[in-house]
DSSP file (Angstrom, degrees, kcal/mol; ACC not computed):
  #  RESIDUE AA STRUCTURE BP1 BP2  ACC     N-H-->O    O-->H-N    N-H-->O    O-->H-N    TCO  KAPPA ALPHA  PHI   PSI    X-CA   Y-CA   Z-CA
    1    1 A X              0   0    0      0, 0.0     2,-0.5     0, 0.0    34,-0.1   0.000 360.0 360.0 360.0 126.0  103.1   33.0  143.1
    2    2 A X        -     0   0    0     32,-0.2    34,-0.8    18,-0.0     2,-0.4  -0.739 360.0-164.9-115.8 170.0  101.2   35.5  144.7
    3    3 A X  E     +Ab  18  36A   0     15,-3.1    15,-4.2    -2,-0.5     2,-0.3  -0.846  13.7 176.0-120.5 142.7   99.0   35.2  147.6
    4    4 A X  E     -Ab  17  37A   0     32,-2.3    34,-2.7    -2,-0.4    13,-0.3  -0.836   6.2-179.5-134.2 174.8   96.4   38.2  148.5
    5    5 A X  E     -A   16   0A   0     11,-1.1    11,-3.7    -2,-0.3     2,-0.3  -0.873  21.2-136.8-169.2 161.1   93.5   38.5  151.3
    6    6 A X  E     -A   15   0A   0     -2,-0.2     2,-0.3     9,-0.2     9,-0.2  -0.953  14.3-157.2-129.9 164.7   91.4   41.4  151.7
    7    7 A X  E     -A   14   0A   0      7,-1.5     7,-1.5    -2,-0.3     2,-0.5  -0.817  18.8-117.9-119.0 160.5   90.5   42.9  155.1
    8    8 A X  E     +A   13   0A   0     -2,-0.3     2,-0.2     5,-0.2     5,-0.2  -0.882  42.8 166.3-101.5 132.7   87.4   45.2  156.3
    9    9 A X  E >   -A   12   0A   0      3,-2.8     3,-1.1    -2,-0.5    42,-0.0  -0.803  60.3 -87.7-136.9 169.9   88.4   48.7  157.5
   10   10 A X  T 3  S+     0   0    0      1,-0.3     2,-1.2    -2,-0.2     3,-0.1   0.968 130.0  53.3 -64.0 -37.8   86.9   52.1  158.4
   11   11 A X  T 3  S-     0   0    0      1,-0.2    -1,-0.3    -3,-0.1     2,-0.2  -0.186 120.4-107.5 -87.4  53.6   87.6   52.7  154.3
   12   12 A X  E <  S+A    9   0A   0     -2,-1.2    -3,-2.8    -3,-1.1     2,-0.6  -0.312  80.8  11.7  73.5-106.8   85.8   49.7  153.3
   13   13 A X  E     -A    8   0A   0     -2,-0.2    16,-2.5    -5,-0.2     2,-0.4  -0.851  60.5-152.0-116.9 141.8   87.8   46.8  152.1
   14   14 A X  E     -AC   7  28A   0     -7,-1.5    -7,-1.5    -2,-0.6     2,-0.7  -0.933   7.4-161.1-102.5  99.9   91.6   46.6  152.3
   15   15 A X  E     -AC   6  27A   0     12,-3.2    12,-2.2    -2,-0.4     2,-0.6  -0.821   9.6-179.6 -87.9 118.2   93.5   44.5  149.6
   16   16 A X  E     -AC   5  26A   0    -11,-3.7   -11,-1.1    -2,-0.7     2,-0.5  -0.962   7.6-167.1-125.2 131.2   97.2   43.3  150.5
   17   17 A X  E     -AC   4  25A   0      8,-0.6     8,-2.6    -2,-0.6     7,-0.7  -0.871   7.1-168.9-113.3 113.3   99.1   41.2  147.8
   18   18 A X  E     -AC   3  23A   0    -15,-4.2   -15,-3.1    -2,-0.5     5,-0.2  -0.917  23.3-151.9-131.9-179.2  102.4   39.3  148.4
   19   19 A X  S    S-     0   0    0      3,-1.9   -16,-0.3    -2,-0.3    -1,-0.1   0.186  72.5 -68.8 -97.6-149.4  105.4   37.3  146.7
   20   20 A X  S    S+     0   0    0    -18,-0.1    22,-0.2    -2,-0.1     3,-0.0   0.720 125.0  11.1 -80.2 -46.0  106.7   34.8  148.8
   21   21 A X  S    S+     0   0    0     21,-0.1     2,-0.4     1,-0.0    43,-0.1   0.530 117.8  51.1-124.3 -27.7  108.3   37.2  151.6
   22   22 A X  S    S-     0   0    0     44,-0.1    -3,-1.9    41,-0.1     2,-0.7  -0.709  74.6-113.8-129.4 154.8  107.2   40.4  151.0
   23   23 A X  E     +Cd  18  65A   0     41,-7.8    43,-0.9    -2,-0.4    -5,-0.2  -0.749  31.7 168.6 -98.3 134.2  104.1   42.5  150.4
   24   24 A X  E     +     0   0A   0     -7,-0.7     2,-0.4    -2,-0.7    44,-0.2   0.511  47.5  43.1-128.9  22.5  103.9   43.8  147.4
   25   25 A X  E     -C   17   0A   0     -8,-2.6    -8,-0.6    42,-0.1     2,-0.2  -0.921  48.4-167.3-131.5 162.1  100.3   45.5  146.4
   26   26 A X  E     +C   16   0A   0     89,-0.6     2,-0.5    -2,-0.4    91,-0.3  -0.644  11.2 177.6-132.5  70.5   98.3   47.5  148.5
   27   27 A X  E     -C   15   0A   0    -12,-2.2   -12,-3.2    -2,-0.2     2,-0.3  -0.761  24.2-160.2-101.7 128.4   94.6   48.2  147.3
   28   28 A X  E    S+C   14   0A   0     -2,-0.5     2,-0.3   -14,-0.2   -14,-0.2  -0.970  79.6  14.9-102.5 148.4   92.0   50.2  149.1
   29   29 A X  S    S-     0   0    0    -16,-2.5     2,-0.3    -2,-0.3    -2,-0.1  -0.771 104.9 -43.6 119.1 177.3   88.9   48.6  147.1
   30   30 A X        +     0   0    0     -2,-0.3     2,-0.3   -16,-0.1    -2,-0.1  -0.995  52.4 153.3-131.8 132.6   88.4   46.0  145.1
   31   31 A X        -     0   0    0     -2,-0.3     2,-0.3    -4,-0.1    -2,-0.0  -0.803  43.1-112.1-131.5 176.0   90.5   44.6  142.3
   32   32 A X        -     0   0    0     -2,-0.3     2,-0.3     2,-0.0    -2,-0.0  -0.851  38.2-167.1 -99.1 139.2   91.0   40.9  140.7
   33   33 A X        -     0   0    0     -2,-0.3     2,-0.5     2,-0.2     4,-0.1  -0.822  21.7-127.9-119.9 156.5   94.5   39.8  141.5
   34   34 A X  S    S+     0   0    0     -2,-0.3     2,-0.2     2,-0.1   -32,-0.2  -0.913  77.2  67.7 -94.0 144.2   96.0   36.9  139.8
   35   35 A X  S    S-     0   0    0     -2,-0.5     2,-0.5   -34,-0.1   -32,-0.2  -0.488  90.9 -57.2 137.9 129.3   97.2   34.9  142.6
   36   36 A X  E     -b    3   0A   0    -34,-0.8   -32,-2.3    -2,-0.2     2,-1.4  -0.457  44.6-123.8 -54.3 112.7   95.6   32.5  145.8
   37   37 A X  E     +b    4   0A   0     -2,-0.5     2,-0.2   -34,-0.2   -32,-0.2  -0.479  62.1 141.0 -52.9  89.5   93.2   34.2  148.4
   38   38 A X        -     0   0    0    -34,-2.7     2,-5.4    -2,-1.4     5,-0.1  -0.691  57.3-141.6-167.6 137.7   95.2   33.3  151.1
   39   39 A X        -     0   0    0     -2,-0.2     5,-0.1     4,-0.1   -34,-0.1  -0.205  32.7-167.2 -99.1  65.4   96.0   35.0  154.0
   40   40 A X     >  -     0   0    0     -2,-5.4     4,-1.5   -36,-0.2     5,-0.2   0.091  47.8 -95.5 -48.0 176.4  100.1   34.1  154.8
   41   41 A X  H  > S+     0   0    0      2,-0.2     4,-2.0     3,-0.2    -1,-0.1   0.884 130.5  45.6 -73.8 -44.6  102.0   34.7  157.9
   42   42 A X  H  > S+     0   0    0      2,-0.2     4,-1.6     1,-0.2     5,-0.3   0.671 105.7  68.8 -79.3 -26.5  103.4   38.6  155.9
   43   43 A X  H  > S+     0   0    0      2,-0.2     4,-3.8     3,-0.1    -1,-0.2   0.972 106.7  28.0 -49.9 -72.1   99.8   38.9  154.9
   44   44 A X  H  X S+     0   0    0     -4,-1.5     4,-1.4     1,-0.3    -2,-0.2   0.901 111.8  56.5 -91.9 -30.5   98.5   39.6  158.5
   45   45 A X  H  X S+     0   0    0     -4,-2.0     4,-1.0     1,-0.2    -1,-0.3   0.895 108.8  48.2 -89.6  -6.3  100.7   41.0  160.2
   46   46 A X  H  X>S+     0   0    0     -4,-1.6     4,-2.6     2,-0.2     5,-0.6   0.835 113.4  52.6 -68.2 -41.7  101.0   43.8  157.6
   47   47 A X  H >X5S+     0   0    0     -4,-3.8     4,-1.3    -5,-0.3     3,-1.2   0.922 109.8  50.2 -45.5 -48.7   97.2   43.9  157.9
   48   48 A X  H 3X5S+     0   0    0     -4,-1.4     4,-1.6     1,-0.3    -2,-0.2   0.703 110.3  50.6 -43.4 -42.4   97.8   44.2  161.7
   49   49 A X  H 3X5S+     0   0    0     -4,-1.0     4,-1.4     2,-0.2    -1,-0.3   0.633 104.6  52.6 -58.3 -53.7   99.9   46.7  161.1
   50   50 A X  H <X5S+     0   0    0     -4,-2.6     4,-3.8    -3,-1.2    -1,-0.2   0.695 108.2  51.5 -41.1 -51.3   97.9   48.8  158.9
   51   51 A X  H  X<S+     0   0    0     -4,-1.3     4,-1.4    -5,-0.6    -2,-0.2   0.769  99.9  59.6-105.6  -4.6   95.2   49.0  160.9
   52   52 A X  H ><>S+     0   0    0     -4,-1.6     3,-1.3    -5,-0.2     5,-1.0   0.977 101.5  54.0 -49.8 -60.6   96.9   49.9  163.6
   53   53 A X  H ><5S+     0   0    0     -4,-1.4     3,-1.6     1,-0.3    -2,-0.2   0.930 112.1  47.1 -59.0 -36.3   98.2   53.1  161.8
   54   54 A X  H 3<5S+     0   0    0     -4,-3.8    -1,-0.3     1,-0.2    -2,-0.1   0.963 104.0  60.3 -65.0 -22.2   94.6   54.0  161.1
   55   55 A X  T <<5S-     0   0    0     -4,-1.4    -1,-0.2    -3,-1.3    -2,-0.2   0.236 117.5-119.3 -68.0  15.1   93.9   53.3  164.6
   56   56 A X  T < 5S+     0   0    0     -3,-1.6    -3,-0.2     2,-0.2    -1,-0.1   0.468  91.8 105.1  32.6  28.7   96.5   56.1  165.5
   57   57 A X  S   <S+     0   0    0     -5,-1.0     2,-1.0    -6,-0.1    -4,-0.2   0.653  71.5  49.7 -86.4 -47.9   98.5   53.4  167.2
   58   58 A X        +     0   0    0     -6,-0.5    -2,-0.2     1,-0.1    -1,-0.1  -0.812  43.1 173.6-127.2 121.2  101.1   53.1  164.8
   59   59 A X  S    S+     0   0    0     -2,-1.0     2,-0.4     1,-0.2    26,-0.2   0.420  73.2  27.1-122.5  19.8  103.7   55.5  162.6
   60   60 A X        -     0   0    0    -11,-0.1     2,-0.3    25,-0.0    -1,-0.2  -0.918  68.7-129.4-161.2 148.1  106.0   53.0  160.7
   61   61 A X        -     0   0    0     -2,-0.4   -15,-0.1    58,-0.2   -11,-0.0  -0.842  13.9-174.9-110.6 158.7  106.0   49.7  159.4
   62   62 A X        +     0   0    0     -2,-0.3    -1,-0.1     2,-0.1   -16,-0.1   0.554  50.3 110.5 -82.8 -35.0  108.1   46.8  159.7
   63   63 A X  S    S-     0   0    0      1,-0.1     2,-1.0   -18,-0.1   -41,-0.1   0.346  74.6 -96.4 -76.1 173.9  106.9   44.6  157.7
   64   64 A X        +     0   0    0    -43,-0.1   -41,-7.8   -22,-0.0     2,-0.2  -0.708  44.2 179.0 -94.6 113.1  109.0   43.4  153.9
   65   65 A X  B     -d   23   0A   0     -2,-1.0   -41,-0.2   -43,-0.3   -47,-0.0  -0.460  23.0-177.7 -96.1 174.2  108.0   45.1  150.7
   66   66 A X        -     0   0    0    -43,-0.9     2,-1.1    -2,-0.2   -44,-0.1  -0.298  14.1-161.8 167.1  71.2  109.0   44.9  147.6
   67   67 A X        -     0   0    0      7,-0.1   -43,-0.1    49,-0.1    49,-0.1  -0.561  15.1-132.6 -51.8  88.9  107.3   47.2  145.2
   68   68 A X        +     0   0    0     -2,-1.1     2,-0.3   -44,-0.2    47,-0.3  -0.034  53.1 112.4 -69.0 138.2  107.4   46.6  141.4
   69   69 A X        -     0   0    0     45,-0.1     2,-0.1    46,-0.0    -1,-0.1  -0.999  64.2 -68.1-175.7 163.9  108.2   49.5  139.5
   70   70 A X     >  -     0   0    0     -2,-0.3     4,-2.3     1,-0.1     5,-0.1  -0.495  51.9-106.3 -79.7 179.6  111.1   51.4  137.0
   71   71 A X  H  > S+     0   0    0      1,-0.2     4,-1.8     2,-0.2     5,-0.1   0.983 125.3  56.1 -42.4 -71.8  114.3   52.5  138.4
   72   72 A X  H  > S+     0   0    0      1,-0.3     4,-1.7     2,-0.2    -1,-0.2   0.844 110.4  40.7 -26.8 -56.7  112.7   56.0  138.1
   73   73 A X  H  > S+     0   0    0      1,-0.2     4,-3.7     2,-0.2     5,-0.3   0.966 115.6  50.9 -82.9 -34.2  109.5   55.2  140.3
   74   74 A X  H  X S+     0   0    0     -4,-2.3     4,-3.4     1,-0.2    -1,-0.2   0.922 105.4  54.3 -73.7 -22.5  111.4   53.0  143.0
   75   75 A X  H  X S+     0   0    0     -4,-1.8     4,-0.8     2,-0.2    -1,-0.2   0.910 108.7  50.7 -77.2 -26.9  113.9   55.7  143.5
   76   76 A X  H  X S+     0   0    0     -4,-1.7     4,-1.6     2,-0.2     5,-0.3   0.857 112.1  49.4 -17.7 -67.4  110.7   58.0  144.2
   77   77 A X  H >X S+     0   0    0     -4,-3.7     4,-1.8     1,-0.2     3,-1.5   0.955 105.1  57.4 -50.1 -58.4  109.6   55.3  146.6
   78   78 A X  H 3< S+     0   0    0     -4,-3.4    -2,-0.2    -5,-0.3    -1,-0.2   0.813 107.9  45.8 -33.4 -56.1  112.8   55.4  148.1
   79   79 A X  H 3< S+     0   0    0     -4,-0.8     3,-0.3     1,-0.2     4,-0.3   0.562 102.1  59.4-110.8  26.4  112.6   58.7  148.9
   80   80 A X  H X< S+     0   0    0     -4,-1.6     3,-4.0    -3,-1.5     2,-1.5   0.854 101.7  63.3 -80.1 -46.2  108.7   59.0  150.4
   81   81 A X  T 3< S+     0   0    0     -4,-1.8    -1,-0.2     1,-0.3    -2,-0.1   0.323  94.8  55.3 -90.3  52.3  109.8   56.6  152.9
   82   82 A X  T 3  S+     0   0    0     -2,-1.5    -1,-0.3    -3,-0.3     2,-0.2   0.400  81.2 110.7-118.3 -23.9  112.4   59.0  154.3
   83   83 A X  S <  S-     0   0    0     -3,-4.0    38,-0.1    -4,-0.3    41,-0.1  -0.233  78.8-121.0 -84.2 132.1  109.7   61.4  154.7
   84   84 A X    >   -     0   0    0     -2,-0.2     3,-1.8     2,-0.1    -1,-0.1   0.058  41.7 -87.6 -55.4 130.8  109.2   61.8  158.6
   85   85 A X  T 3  S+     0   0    0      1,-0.2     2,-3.3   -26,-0.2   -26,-0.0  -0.019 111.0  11.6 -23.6 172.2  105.4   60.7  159.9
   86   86 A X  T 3  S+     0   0    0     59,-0.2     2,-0.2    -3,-0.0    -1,-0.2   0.105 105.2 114.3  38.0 -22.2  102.7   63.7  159.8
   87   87 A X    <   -     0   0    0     -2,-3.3     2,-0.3    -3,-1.8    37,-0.1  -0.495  54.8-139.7 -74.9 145.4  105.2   66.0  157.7
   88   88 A X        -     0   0    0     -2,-0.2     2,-0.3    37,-0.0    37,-0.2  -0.854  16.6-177.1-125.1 152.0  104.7   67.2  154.3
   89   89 A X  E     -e  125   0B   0     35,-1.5    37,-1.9    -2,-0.3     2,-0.2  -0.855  25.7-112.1-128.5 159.8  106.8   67.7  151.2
   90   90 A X  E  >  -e  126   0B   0     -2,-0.3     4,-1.5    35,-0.2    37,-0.2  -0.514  24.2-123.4 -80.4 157.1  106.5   69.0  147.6
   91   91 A X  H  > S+     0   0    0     35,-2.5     4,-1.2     1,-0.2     3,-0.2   0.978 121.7  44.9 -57.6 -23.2  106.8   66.8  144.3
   92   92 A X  H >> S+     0   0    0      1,-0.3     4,-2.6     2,-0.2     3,-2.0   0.984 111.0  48.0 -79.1 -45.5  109.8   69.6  143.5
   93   93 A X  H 34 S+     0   0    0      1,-0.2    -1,-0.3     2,-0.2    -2,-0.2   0.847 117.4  42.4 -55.0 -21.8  111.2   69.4  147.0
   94   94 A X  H 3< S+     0   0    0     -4,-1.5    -1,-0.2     2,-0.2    -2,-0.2   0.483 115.4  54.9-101.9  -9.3  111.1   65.0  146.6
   95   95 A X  H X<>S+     0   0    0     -3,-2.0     5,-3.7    -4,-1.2     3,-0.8   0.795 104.5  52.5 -75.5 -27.8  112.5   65.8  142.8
   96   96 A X  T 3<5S+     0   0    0     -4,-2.6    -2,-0.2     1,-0.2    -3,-0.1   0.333 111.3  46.3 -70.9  -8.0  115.5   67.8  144.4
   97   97 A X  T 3 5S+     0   0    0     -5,-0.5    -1,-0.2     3,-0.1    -2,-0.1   0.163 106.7  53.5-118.2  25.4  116.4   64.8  146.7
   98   98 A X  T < 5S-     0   0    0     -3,-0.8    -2,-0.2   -19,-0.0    -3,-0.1   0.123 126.1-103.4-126.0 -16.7  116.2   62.0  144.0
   99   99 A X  T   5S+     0   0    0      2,-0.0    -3,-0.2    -4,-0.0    -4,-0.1   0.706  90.9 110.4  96.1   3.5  118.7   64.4  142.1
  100  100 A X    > < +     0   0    0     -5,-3.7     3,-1.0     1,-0.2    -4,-0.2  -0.382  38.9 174.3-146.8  87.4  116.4   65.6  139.9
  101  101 A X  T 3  S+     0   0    0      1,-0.3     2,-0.4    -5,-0.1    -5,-0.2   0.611  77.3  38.3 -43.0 -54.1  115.2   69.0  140.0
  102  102 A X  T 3  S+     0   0    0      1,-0.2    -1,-0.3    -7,-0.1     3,-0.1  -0.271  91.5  89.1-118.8  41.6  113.0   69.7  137.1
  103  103 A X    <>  +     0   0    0     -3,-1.0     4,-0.9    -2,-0.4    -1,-0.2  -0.569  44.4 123.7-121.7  55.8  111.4   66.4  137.2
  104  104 A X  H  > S+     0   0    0      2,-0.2     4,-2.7     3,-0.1    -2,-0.1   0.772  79.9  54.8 -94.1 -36.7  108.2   67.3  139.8
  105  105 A X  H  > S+     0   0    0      2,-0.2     4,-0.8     1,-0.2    -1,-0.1   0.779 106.4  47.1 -69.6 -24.9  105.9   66.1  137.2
  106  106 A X  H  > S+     0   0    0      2,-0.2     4,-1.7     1,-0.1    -2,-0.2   0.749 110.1  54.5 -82.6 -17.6  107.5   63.0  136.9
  107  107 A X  H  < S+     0   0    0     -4,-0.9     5,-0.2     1,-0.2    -2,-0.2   0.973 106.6  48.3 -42.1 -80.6  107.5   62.6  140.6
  108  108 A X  H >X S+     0   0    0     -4,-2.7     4,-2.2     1,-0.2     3,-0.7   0.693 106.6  56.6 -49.5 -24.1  103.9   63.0  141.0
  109  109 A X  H 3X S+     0   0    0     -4,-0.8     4,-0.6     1,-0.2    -1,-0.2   0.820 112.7  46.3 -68.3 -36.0  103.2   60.3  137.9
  110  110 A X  H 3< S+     0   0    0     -4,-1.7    -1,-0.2     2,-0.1    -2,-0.2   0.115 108.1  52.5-107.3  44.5  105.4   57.6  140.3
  111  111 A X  H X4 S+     0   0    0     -3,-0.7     3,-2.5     3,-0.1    25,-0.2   0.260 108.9  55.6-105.4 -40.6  103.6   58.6  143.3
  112  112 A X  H 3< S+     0   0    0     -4,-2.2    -2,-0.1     1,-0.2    -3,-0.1   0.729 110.0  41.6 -11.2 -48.4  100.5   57.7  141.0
  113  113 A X  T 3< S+     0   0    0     -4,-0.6     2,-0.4     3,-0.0    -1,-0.2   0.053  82.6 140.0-124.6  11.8  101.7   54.6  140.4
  114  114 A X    <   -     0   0    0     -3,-2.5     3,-0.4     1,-0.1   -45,-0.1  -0.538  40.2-155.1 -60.3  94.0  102.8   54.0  144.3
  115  115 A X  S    S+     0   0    0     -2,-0.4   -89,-0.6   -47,-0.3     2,-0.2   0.606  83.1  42.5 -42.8 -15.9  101.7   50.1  144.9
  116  116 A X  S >> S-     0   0    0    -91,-0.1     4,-2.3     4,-0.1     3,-0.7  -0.271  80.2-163.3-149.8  79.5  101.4   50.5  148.3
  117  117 A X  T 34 S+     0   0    0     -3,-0.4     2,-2.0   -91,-0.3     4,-0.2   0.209  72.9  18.9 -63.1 159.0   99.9   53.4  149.2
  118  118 A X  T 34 S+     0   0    0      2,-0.4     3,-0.4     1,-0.2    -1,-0.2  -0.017 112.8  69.1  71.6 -64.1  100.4   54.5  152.8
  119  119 A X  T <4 S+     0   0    0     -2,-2.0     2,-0.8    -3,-0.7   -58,-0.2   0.937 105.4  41.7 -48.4 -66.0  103.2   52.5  153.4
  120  120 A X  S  < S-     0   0    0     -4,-2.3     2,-3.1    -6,-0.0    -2,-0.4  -0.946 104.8-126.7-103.8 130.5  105.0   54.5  151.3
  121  121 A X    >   +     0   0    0     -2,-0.8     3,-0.6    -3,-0.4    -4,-0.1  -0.260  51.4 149.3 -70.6  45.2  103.8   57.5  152.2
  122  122 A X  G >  S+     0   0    0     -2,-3.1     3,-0.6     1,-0.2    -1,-0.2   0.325  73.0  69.9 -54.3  14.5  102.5   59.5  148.8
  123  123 A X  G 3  S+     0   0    0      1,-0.1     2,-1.5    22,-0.1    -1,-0.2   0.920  81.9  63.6 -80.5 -51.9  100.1   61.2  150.9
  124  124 A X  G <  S+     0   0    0     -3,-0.6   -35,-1.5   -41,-0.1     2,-0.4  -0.094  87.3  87.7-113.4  33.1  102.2   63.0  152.5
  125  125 A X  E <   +e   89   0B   0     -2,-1.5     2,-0.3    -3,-0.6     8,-0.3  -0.910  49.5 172.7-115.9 159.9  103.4   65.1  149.2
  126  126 A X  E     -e   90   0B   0    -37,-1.9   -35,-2.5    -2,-0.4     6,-0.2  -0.906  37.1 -83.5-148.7 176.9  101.7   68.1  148.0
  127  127 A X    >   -     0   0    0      4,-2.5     3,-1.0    -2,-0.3    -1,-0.0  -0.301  48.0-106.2 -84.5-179.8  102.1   70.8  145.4
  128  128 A X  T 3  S+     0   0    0      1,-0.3    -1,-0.1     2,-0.1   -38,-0.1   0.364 115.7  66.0-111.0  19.3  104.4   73.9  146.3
  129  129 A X  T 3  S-     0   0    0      2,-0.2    -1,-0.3     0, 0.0     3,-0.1   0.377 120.6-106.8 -94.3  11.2  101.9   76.2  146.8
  130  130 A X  S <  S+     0   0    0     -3,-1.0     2,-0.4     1,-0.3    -2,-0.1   0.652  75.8 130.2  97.0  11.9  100.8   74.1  149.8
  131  131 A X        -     0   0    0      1,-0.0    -4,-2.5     0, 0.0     2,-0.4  -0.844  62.4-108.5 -99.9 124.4   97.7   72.6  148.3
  132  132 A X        +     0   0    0     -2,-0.4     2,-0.4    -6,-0.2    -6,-0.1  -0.447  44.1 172.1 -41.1 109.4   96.7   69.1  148.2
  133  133 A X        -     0   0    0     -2,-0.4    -8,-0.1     1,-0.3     5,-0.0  -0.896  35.9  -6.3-123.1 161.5   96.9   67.4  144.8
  134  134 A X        +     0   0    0     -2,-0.4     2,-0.3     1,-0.1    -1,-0.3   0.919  42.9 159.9  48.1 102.4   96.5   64.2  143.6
  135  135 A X    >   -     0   0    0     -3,-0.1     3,-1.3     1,-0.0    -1,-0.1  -0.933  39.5-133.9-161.2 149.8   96.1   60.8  145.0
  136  136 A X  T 3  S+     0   0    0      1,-0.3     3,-0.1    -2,-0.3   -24,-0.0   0.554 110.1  52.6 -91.7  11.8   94.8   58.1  143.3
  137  137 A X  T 3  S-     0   0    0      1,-0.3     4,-0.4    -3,-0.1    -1,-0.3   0.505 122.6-104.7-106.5  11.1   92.3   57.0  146.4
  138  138 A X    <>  -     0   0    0     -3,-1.3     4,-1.4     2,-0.1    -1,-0.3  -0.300  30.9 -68.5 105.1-172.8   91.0   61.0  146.1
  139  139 A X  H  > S+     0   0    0      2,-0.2     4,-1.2     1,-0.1     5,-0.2   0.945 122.2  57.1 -69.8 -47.3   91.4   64.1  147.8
  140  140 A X  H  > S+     0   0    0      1,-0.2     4,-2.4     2,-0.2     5,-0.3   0.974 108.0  43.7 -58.0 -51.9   89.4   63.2  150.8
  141  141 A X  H  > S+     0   0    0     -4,-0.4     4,-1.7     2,-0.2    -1,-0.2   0.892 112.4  52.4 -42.0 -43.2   91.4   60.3  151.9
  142  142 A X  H >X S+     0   0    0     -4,-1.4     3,-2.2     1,-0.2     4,-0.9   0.883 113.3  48.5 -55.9 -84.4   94.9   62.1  151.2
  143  143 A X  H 3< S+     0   0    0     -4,-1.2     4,-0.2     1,-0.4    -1,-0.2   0.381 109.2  52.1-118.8 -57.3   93.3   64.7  153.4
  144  144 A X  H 3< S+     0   0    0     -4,-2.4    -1,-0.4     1,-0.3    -2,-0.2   0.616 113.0  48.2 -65.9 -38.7   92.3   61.9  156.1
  145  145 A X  H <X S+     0   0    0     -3,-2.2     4,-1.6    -4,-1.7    -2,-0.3   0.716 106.5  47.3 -77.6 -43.8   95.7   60.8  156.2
  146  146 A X  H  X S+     0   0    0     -4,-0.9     4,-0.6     1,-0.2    -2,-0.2   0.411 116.4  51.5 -96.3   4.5   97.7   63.8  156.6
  147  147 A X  H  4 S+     0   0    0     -5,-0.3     4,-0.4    -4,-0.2    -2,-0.2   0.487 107.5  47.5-103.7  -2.5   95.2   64.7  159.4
  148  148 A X  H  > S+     0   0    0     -5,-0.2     4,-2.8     2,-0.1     3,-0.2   0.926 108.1  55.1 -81.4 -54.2   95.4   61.6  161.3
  149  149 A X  H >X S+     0   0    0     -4,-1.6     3,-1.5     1,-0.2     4,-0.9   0.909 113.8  45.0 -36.3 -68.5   99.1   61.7  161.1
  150  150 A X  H 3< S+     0   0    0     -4,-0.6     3,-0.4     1,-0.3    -1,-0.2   0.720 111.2  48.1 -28.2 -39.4   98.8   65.5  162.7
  151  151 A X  H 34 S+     0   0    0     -4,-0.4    -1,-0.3     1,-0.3    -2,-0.2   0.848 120.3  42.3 -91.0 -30.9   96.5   64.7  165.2
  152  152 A X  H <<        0   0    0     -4,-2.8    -1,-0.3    -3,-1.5    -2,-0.3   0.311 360.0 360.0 -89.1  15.1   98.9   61.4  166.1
  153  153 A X     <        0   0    0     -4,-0.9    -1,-0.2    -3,-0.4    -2,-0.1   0.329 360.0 360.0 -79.0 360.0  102.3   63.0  165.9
């Protein structure tokens, strides 16, 4: 069964989705979940948590995930949340540390498809000429994010 609540933030409305123990959706926005509006014990404190990092307060979470995904996109996850706050990587350099070089486009399709944006840290890939691409909350936010990190590192 999953349980969601949404929260108000400086980028409007904050959706967080969990299982039983763990969070496992992330929406900035609004989406229909299947699932109770109710706001569990893993619920807030990841909110807390969250809005701490926008608050520049905070540069990891604690809190229990458990993203849904293929093999392929979780080992991707895996390896954004190695990547150190405020630093940036390329889809090739995060295809060369999954073990798979010539896979950069498939990277960038399971950072796409990243449930929990922020948390694991897709922002904080780029292309390997050093340009921001892609993110599915837009340019500006990626932008917003890898300058907050800077300005708090």
């Amino acid at each position: 069964m999953k349980n969601y609540y949404s929260y108000k933030s400086a980028f409007g409305d904050i959706l967080i989705v969990a299982d039983d123990k763990n969070i496992v959706e992330i929406v900035f926005g609004k989406k229909k979940i299947d699932g109770s509006e109710n706001e569990t014990a893993v619920i807030k404190n990841a909110a807390k948590q969250l809005l701490e990092y926008f608050d520049g307060k905070r540069k990891a979470f604690d809190f229990p995930i458990n993203p849904q995904g293929s093999g392929f996109q979780k080992q991707v996850w895996t390896a954004l949340q190695n990547i150190p706050y405020g630093e940036l990587y390329s889809y090739k350099q995060i295809a060369e540390i999954i073990g798979n070089p010539k896979a950069a486009r498939a990277v960038g399709l399971a950072n796409n498809k990243n449930p929990l944006p922020v948390v694991v840290p897709c922002h904080r890939v780029i292309g390997s000429n050093g340009k921001l691409v892609g993110y599915a909350y837009g340019l500006d936010m990626k932008e917003f994010l890898i300058n907050l990190e800077k300005s708090c590192k």
